[in-house]
C-alpha positions as a printed Julia matrix, in Angstrom:
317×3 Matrix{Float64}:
  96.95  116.79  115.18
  95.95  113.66  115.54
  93.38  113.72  112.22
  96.44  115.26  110.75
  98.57  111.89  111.67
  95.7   108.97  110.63
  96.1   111.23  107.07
  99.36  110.87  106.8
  99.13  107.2   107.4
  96.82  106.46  105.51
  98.25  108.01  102.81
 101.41  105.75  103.13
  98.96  102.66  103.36
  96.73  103.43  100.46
  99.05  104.52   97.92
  99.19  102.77   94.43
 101.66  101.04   93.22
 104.5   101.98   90.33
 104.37  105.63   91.17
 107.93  106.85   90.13
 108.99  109.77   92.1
 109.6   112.12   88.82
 105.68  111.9    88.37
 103.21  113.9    89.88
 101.39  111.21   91.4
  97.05  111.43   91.01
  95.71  110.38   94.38
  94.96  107.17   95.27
  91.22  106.49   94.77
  88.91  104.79   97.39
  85.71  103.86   95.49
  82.88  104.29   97.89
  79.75  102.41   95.86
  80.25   99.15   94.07
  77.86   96.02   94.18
  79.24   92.27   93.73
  76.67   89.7    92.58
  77.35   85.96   92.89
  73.83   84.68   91.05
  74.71   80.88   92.04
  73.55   81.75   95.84
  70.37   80.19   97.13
  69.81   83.99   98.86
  70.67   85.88   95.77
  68.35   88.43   94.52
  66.95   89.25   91.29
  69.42   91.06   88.76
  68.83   93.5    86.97
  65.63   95.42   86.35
  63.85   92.98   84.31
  63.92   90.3    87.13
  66.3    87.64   85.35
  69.41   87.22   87.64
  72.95   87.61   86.4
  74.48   85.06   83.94
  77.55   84.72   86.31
  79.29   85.98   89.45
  80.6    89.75   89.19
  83.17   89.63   91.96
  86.03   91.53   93.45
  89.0    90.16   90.85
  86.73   91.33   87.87
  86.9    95.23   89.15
  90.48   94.74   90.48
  91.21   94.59   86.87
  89.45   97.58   85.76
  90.12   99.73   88.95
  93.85   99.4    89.87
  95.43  100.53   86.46
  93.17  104.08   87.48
  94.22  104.27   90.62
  92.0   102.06   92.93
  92.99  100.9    95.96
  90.45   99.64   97.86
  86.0    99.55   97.33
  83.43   99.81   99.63
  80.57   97.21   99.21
  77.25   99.03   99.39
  74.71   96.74  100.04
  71.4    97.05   97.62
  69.52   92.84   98.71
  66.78   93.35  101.07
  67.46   90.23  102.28
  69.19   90.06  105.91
  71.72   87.31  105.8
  72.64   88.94  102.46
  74.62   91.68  105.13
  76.62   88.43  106.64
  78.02   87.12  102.95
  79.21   90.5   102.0
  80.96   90.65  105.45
  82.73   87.1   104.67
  83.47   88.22  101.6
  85.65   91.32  102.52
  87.4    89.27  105.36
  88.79   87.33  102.39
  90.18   90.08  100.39
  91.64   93.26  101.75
  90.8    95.49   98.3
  87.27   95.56  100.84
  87.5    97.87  103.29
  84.33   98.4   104.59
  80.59   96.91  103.77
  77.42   99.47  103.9
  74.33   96.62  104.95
  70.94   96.68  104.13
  67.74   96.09  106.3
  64.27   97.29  107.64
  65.08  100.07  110.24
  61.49   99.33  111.03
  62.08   95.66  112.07
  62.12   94.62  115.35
  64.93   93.53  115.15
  67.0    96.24  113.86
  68.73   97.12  117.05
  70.02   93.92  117.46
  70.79   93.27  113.6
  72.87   96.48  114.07
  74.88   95.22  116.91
  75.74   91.98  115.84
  76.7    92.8   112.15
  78.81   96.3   113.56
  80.88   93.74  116.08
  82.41   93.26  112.42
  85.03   96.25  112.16
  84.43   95.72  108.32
  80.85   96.58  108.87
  80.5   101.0   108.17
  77.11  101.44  108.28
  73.67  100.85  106.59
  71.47  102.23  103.3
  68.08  103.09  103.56
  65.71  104.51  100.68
  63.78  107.58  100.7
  60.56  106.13  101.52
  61.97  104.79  104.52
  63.41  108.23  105.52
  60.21  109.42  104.8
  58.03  106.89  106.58
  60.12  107.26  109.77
  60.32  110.88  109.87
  56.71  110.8   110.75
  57.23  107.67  113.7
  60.37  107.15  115.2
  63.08  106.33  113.18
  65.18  109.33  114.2
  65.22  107.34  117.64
  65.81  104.08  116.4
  69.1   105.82  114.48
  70.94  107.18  117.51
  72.21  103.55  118.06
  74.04  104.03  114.97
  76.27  106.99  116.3
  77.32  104.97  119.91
  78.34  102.34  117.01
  80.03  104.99  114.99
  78.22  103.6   112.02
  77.25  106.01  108.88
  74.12  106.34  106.99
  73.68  106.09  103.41
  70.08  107.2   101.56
  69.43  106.41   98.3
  66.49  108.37   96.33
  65.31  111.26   94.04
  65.9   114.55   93.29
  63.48  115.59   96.22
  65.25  113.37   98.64
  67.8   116.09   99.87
  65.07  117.97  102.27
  63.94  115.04  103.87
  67.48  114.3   104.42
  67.97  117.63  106.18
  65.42  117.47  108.25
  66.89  113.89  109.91
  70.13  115.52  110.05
  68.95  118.43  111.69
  67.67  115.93  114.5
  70.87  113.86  115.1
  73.17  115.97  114.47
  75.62  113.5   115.59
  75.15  110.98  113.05
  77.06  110.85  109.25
  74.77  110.96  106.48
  75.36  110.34  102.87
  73.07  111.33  100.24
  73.72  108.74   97.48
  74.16  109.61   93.57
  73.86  113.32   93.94
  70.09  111.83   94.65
  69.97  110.74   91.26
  69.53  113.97   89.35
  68.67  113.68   85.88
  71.62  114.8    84.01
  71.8   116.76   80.49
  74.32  118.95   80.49
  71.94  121.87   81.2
  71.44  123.84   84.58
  69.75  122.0    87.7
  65.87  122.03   88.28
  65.62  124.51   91.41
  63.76  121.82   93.61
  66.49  119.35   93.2
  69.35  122.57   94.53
  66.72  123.73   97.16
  66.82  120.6    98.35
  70.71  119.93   98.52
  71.26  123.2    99.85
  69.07  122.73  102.89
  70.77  119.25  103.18
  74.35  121.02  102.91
  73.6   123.42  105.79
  73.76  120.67  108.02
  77.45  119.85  108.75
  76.85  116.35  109.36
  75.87  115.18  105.68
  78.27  114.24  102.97
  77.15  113.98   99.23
  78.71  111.06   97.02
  79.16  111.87   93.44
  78.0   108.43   91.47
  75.95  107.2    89.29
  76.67  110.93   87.12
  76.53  108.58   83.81
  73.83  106.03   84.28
  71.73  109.69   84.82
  72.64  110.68   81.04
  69.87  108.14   79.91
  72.45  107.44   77.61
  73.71  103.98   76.94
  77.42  106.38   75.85
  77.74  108.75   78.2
  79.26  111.56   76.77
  83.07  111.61   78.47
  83.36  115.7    78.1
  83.43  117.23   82.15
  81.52  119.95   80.69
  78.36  117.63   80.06
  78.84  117.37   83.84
  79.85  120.47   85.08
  76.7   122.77   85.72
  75.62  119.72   88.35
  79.12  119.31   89.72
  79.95  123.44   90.16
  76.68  123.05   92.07
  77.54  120.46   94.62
  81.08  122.27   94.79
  79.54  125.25   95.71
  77.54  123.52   98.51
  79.48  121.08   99.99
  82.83  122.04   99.33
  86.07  120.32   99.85
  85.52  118.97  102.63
  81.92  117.03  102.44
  82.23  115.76   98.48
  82.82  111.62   97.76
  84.12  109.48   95.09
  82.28  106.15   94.21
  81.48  104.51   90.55
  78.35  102.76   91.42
  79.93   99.65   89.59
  79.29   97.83   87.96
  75.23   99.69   86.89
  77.72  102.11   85.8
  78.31  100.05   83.0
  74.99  100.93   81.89
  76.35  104.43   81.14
  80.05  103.91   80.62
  82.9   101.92   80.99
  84.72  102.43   84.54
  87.79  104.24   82.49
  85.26  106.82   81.81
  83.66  107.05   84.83
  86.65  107.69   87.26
  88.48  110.34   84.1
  85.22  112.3    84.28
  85.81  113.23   87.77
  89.51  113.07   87.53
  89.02  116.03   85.32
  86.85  117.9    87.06
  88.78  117.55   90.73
  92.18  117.68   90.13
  92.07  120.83   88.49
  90.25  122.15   92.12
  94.06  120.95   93.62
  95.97  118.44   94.65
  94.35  118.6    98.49
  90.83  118.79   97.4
  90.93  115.67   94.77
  93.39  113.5    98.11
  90.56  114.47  100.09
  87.44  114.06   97.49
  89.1   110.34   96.04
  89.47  108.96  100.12
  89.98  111.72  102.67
  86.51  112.56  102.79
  85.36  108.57  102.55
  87.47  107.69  105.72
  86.0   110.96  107.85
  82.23  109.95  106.44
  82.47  105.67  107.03
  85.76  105.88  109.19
  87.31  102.84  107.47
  90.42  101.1   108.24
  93.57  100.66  106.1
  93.47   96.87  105.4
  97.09   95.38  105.7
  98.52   91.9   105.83
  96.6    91.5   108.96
  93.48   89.99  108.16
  90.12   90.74  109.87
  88.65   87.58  110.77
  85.05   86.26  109.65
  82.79   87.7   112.22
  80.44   84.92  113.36
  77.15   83.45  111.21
  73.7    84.89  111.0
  71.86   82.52  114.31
């Protein structure tokens, strides 16, 4: 009853503007992976690839424009700088502009420090969780990083891990072991995609993964995997790998995000978000509401940001 109520609410919260009651309204869209850059910070890492840094600042107000004419009502920042106090400016950032719901940090979980990193940057309500990569998964499966995680569910923090296509078991096998903690396999573990059926390692893997009721599977980064510098637009390039995760995660454990703005390396946002459109709303009204934000606020419990601001939590010491 209760999960029944926050859905209805948020709903009413998150709902995009100029939808005319005559329409059937698409649901409102919570993108779950986009990166802002500001390349003037002393802190700020190297952008792209090839080492050279941005020419300029890619901020909130330049996806704003992109995103809300499709649908977008709010972003979560997922955090890709190694670099610690790098967690603290994304933070300030979405306390100054409520299109931010949430922040996903970045750092060691072998520091020393991680503990206490993790406690002061979650005092932040803005502050969902952290990434780590597959080597690190990897890595700590063999000490104890499965310990040093169970902090993360008392925080009610999430868990996003970012790898390749033989990523997925490694995944299951933490999962398995804290059962109690939300995991999110990032870019469909960044599948190579050409419109032909899945390698069998790569759906091994997600299907052990998917047998564990605790992990969620975000579908991004489907363009940049074409190779392609024009993604084809067709859902049927993209179908064979999205009937698979369909088949294994279902409804209930599938999430949007654009992986914005790398996804420009593949297609222009428009493209990105129609692809999926496509392929979700024809599985139902419920199943796209829950696959565009239901399944984002169950998997990083965010809150609906209103005229109420969050303040700045306070400075890295």
């Amino acid at each position: 009853m209760r999960r029944a109520i926050t859905s209805i609410l948020i709903s009413l919260v998150m709902t995009p503007a100029g939808t005319h009651a005559q329409e059937k309204p698409r649901p409102p869209i919570l993108d779950t992976h986009v990166h802002f850059f500001d390349p003037l910070r002393p802190t700020a890492p190297p952008r792209p690839k090839d080492g050279k840094p941005l020419p300029r600042p890619v901020m909130p107000v330049d996806l704003k424009k992109l995103a809300a004419p499709h649908g977008v009502v709010g972003v979560l920042i997922v955090e890709a700088s190694p670099i610690l106090e790098d967690n603290q400016w994304w933070l300030d950032l979405a306390a100054e502009d409520p299109f931010i719901v949430g922040v996903i940090g970045r750092f060691d979980p072998a520091s020393e420090d991680f503990e206490k990193n993790l406690r002061h940057f979650a005092k932040n309500p803005l502050y969902r969780g952290i990434r780590i990569s597959h080597n690190e998964l990897k890595v700590g499966l063999k000490g104890n990083l499965a310990d040093r995680l169970k902090v993360m569910i008392d925080l009610n923090l999430a868990l996003d891990v970012n790898g390749g296509p033989d990523m997925p078991a490694d995944v299951a096998i933490l999962a398995s072991i804290l059962p109690k903690l939300r995991i999110v396999i990032n870019h469909a573990a960044n599948l190579r995609i050409d419109g032909k059926t899945p390698p069998v390692k790569w759906r091994e893997g997600m299907e052990a993964a998917a047998k564990q009721p605790n992990v969620l599977c975000k579908v991004s980064a489907l363009v940049e995997q074409t190779g392609q510098k024009q993604a084809p637009r067709d859902v049927k390039y993209y179908r064979s790998v999205l009937d698979t995760l369909w088949e294994l995660f279902g409804e209930d454990r599938l999430i949007f995000g654009s992986n914005w703005p790398v996804s420009n390396g593949g297609a222009p946002y428009e493209t990105v978000v129609e692809i999926v459109q496509d392929y979700f709303s024809a599985k139902g009204e419920k199943a796209a509401a829950k696959f565009f934000q239901g399944n984002s606020q169950s998997a990083y419990a965010w809150r609906p940001r209103g005229a109420k601001e969050i303040k700045k939590s306070p400075g890295m010491r």
